[in-house]
C-alpha positions as CSV (number, residue, x, y, z in Angstrom):
1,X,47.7,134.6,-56.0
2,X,48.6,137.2,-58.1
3,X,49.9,140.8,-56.5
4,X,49.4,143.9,-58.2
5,X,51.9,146.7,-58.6
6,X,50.6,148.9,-55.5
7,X,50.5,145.5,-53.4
8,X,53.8,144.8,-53.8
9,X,55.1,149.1,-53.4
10,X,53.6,148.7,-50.3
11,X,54.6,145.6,-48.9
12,X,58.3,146.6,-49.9
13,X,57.8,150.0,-48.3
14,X,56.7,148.2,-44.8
15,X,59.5,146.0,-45.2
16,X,62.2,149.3,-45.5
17,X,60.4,150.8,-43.0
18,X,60.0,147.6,-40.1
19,X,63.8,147.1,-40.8
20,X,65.2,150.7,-40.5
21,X,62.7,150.6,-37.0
22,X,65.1,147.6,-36.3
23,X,68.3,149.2,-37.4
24,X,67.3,152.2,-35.4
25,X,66.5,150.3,-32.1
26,X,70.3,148.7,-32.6
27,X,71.7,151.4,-33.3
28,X,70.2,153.7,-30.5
29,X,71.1,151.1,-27.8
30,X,74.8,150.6,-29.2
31,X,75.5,154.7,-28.6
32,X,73.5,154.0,-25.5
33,X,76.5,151.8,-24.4
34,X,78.7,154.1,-25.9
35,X,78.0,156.9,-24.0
36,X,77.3,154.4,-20.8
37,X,80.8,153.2,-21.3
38,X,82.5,156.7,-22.2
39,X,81.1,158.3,-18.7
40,X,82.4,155.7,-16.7
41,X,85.1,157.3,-14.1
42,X,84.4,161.0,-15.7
43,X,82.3,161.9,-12.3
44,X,79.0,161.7,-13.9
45,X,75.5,160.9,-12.6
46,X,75.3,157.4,-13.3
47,X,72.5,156.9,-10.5
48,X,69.5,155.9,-13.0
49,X,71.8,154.0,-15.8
50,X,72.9,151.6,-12.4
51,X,69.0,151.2,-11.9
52,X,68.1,150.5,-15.8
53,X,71.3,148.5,-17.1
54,X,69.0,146.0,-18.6
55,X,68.0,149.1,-21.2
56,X,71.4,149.3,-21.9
57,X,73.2,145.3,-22.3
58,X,71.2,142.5,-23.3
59,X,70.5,140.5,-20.0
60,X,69.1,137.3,-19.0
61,X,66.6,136.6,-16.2
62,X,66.9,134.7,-12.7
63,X,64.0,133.7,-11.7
64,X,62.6,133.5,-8.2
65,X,60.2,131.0,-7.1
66,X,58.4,129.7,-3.6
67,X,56.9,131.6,-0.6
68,X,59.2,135.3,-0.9
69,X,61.0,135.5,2.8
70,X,60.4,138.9,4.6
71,X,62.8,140.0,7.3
72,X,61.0,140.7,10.5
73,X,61.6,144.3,12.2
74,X,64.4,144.2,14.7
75,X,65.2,146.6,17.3
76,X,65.8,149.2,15.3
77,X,69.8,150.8,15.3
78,X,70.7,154.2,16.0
79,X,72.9,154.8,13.0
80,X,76.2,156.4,14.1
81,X,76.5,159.9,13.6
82,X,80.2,159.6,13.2
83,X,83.2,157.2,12.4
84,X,86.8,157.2,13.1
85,X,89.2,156.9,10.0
86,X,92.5,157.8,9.6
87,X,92.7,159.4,12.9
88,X,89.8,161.5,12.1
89,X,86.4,161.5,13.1
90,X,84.3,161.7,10.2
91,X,80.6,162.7,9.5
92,X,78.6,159.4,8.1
93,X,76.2,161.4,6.5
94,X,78.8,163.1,4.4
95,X,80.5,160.0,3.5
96,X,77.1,158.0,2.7
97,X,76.4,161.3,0.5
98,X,79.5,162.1,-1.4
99,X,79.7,158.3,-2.1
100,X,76.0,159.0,-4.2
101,X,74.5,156.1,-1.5
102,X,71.2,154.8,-2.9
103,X,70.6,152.1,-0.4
104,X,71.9,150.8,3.1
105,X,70.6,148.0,5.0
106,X,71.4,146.4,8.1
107,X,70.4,142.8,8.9
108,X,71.6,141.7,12.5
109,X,70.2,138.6,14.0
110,X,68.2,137.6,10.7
111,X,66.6,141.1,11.4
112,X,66.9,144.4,9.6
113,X,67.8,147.1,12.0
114,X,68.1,149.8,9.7
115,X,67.0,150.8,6.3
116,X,67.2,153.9,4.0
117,X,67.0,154.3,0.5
118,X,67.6,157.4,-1.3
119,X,67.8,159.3,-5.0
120,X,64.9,157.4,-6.3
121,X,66.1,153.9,-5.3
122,X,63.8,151.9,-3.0
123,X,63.1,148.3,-2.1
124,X,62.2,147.3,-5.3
125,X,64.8,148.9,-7.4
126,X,67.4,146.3,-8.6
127,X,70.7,148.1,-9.2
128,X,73.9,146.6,-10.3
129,X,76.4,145.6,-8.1
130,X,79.7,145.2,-10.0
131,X,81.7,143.3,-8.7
132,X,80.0,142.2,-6.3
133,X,78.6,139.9,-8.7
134,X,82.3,137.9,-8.7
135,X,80.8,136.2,-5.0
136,X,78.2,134.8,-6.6
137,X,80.6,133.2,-9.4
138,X,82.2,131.7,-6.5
139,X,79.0,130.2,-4.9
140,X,77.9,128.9,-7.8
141,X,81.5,127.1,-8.9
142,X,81.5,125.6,-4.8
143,X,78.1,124.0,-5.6
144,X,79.6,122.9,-9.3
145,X,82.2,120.9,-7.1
146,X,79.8,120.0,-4.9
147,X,78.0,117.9,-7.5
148,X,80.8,116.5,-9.3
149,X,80.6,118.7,-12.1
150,X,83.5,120.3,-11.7
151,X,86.0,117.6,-10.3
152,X,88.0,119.5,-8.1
153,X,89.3,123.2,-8.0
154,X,92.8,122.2,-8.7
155,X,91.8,121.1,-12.4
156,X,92.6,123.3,-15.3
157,X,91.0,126.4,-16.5
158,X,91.2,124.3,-19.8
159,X,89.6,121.1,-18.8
160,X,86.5,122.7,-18.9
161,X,87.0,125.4,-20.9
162,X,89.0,124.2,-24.1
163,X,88.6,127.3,-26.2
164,X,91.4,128.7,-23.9
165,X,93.9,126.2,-24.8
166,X,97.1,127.8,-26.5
167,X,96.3,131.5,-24.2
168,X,97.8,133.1,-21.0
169,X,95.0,130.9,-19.0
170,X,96.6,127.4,-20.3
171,X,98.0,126.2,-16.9
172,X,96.3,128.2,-14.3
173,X,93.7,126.4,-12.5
174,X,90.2,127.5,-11.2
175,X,91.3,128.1,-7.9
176,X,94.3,130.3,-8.8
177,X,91.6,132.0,-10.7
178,X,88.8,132.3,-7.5
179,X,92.3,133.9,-5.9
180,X,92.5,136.2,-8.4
181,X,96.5,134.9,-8.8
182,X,96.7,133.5,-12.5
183,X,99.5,135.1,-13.4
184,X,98.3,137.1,-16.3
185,X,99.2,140.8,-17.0
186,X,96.6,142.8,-16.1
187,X,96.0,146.9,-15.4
188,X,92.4,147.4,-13.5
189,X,93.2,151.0,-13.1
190,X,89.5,152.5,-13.7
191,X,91.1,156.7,-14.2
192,X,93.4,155.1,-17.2
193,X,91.8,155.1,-20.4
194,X,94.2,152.9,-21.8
195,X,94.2,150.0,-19.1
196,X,92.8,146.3,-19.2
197,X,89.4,147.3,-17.8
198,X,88.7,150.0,-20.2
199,X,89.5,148.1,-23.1
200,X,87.4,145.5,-21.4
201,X,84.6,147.8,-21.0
202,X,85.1,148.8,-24.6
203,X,84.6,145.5,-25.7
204,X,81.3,144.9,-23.9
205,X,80.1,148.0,-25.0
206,X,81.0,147.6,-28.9
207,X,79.7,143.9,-29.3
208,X,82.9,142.2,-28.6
209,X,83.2,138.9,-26.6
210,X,84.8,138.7,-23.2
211,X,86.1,134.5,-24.4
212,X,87.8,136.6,-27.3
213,X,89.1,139.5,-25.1
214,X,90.7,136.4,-22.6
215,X,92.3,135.3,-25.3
216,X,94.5,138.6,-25.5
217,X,96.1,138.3,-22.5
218,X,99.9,137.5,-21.5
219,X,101.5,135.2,-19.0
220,X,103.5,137.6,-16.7
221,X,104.5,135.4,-13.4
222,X,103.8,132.3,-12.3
223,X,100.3,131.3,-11.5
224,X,99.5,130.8,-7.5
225,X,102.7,133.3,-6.9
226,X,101.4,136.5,-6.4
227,X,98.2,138.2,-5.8
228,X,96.7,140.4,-8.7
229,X,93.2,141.9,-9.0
230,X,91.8,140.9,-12.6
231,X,88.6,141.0,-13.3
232,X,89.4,138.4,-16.3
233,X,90.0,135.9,-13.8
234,X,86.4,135.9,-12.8
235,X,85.4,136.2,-16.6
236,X,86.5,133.1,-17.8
237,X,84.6,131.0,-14.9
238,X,81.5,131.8,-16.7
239,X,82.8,129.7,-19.2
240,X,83.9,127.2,-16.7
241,X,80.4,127.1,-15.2
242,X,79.1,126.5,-18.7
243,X,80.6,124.2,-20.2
244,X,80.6,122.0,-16.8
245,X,76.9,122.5,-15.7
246,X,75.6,122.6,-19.2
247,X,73.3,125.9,-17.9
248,X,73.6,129.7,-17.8
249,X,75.4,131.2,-14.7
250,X,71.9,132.7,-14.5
251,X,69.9,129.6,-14.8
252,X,72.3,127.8,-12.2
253,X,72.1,130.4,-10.3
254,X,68.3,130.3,-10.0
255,X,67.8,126.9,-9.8
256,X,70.5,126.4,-6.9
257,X,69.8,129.7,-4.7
258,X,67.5,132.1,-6.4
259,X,64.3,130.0,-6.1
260,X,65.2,129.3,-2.5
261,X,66.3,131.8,-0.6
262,X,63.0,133.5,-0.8
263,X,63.8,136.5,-3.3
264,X,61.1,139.1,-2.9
265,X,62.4,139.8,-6.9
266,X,63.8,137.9,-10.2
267,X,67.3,139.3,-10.5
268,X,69.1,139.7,-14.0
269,X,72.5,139.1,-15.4
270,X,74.4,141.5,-17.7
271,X,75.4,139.6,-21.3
272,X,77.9,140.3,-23.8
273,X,76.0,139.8,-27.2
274,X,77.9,136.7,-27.6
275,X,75.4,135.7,-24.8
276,X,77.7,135.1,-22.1
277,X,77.5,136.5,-18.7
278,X,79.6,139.2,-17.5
279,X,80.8,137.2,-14.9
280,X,83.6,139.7,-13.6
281,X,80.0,142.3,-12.3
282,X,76.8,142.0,-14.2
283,X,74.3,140.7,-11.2
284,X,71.4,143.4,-10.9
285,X,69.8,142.8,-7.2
286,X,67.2,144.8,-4.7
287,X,69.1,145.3,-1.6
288,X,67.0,143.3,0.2
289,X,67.4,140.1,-1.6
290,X,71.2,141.0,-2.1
291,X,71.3,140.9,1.9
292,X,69.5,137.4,1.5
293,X,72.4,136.1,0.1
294,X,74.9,137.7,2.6
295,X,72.6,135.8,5.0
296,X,73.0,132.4,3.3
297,X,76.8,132.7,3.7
298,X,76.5,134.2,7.5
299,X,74.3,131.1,8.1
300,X,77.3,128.6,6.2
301,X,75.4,128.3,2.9
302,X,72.2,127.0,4.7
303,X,69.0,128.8,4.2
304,X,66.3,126.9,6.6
305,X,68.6,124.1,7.7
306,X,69.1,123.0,4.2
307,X,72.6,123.7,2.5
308,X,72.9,125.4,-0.8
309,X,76.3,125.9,-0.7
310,X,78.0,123.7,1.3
311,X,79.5,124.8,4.8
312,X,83.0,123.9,3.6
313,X,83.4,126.3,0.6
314,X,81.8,129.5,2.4
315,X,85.0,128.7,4.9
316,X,87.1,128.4,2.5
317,X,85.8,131.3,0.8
318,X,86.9,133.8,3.1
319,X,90.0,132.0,4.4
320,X,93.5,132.7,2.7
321,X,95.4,129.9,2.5
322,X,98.6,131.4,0.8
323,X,100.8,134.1,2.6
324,X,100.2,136.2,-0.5
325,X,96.8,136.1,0.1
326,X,96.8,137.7,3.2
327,X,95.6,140.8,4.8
328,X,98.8,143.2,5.0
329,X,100.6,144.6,2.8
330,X,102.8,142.5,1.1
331,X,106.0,142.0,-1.8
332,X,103.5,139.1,-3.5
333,X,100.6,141.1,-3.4
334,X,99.5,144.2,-5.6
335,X,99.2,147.7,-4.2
336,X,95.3,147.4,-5.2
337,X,94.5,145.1,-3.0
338,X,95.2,148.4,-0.6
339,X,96.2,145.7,2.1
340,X,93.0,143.7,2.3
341,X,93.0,139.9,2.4
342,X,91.2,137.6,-0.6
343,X,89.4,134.4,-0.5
344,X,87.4,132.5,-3.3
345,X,86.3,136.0,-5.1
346,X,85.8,137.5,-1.6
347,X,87.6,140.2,0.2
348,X,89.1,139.8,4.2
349,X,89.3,143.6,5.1
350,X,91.1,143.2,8.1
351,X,91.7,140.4,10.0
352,X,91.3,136.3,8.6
353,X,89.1,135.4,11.4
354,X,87.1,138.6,10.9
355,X,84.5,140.5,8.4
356,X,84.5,139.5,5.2
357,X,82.9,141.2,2.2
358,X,81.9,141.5,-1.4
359,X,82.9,144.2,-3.1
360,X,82.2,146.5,-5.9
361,X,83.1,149.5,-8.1
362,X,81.5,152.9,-7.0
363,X,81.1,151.3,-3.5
364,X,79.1,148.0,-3.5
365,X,79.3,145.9,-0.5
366,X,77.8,143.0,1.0
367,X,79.6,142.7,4.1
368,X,79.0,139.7,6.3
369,X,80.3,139.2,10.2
370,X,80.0,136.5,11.5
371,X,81.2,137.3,15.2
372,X,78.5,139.3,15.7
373,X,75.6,137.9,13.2
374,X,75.5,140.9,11.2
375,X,75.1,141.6,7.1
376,X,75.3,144.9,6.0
377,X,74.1,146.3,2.3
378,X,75.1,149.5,0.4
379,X,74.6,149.9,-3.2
380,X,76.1,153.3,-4.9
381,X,76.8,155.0,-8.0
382,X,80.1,156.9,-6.4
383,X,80.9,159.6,-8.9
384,X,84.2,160.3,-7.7
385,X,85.4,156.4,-7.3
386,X,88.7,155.5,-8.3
387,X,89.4,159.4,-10.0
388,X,92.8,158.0,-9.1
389,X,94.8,155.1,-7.6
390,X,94.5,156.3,-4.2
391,X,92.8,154.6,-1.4
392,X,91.1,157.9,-0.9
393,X,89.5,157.6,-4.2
394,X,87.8,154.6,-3.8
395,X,86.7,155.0,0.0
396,X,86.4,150.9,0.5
397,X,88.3,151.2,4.1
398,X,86.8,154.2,5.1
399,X,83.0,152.7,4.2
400,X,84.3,149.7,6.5
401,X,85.1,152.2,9.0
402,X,81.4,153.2,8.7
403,X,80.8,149.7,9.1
404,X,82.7,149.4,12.7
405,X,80.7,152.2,14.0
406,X,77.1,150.5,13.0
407,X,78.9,147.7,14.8
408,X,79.3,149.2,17.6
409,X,75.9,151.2,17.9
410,X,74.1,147.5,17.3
411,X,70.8,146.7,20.2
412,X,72.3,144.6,22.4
């Protein structure tokens, strides 16, 4: 077939045009991240970017499936008008405001008690939960054990992950890793431009890839010694995961708790454009279905008598074994850690026998109590979180404050 001069000058011309569309599209989304990335920690709004991160990243789906599980309507809570912090007694309304609060939801007895959403969130928004995300990295490498894909949580970061050989992470094990205590040098200080986490942000933002970015880092003490918050050290168990299961984080993830917990939603997952999850906080959740799975590990990894993660690991989860590891203040144990205990990617606030919790930048928290059958639910977008290294700034033990007073104000 022949094509006449005008054929072709137009053809070309759509060509120019569909591609400088396409270059357009990338370009818009990569100074979308930009400016995501760049507001981070400068007390902005970030309410609706929390809400839409999937017009941001790249992300990958996790699907639900089945009959969706609604809770039944409990006696409803009176919600404290007050907690005591500090020696104070503090207004909860000012602290669920100031802390930018979009949802809160209180599931005692397998029955929510309370629910409020606010600034445009309700319960069908999925919002990202940070770190938060880090628990279900741990469920999902308990169930890898589980089923013999990983062998045992002593092995080697680089038994499964062999593009790691050579790095800081040669030598540390997975566990040291779920214990956030590998050893590497690391600065999460979210008000320092110049730390860890910014330049790990950075990277997400500008393409990079977190396997490369792991890669960077330095061996500074023995691993299983000392007790260091690193968001790293949850990164490179995506690898882990992949390379073991042979799936996704997100499709393991589905196919092992998402299509049976009853998710009234699909969930997604954050991705670097390398395609790899952001393991260290990219889960994107309705509070609802995030208090499902704070109800799978109240209930010991069962979810209608039938265990998805077995009973053993949530235990272990949220039991320090090491004296580093636990609550208090002490020599082996970062200042970050503001005193709180830590498990397998979950934090003890107080006391090893007590409330344990999830937790997230600009105050994400599912909080799970066993003693008194109790999961609790905020999401935020905290403007003002970690504006400094203070506990003040980041309000985790004053929200848990909050927490104790819901407690206490539950039907009998």
């Amino acid at each position: 077939m022949r094509w006449s001069v005008k054929r072709i000058a137009l053809v070309t011309l759509a060509v120019l045009v569909a591609g400088t569309a396409i270059f357009g599209v990338a370009k818009m989304r990569e100074i979308k991240r930009a400016q995501f990335v760049s507001s981070m920690f400068s007390g902005a709004d970030e309410v609706e970017n929390f809400r839409s991160m999937n017009t941001i990243f790249p992300t990958r789906n996790i699907a639900r499936a089945g009959e969706t599980f609604l809770f039944p309507a409990g006696e409803a809570l009176t919600f404290p008008s007050t907690y005591d912090y500090a020696g104070k007694t503090l207004d909860a309304a000012t602290l669920l405001s100031e802390t930018d609060t979009t949802a809160l939801v209180v599931i005692h007895h397998g029955k929510i008690v309370s629910e409020n959403y606010w600034l445009g969130t309700d319960k069908d928004t999925r919002t990202i939960s940070w770190s938060v995300g880090k628990s279900f990295i741990s469920s999902l490498v308990g169930i890898a054990i589980a089923e013999g894909k990983i062998e045992n949580i002593d092995d080697q970061i680089v038994t499964y992950a062999p593009e790691l050989k050579g790095t800081g992470y040669d030598g540390v094990t997975i566990k040291q890793a779920l214990q956030m205590s590998s050893g590497l040098g690391w600065n999460e200080d979210y008000s320092d431009k110049d730390s860890d986490i910014a330049r790990f942000g950075r990277t997400l933002a500008f393409g990079g890839s977190m396997v490369e970015f792991a890669k960077t880092l330095k061996r500074e003490k023995e691993p299983g010694t000392y007790n260091l918050y690193n968001s790293m050290d949850a990164q490179v168990l995506d690898l882990v995961l992949k390379n073991a299961t042979g799936e996704t984080p997100s499709d393991y993830l589905s196919q092992k708790i998402w299509s049976k917990i009853g998710a009234e939603h699909d969930a997604y997952w954050v991705l670097d454009d390398s395609g790899n999850e952001l393991a260290a906080g990219g889960v994107n959740v309705t509070a609802r279905d995030y208090a499902k799975f704070g109800l799978l590990y109240l209930n010991e990894g069962k979810w209608n008598g039938v265990e998805l993660v077995p009973a053993d690991w949530v235990k272990a989860s949220h039991t320090p074994d090491a004296d580093y590891l636990m609550p208090g203040r002490h020599e082996n144990k970062s200042e970050t850690s503001f005193g709180m205990g830590y498990g397998y990617l979950w934090w003890i606030p107080s006391a090893v026998d007590g409330p344990y919790s999830a937790i997230g930048i600009y105050n994400q928290f599912i909080y799970v109590d066993p003693a008194h059958d109790l999961v609790i639910v905020k999401t935020s977008a905290n403007r003002t979180y970690a504006s400094d290294t203070t506990e003040a700034s980041y309000r985790e033990g004053e929200t848990f404050a909050l927490f104790d007073a819901i407690t206490a104000n539950l039907p009998k």
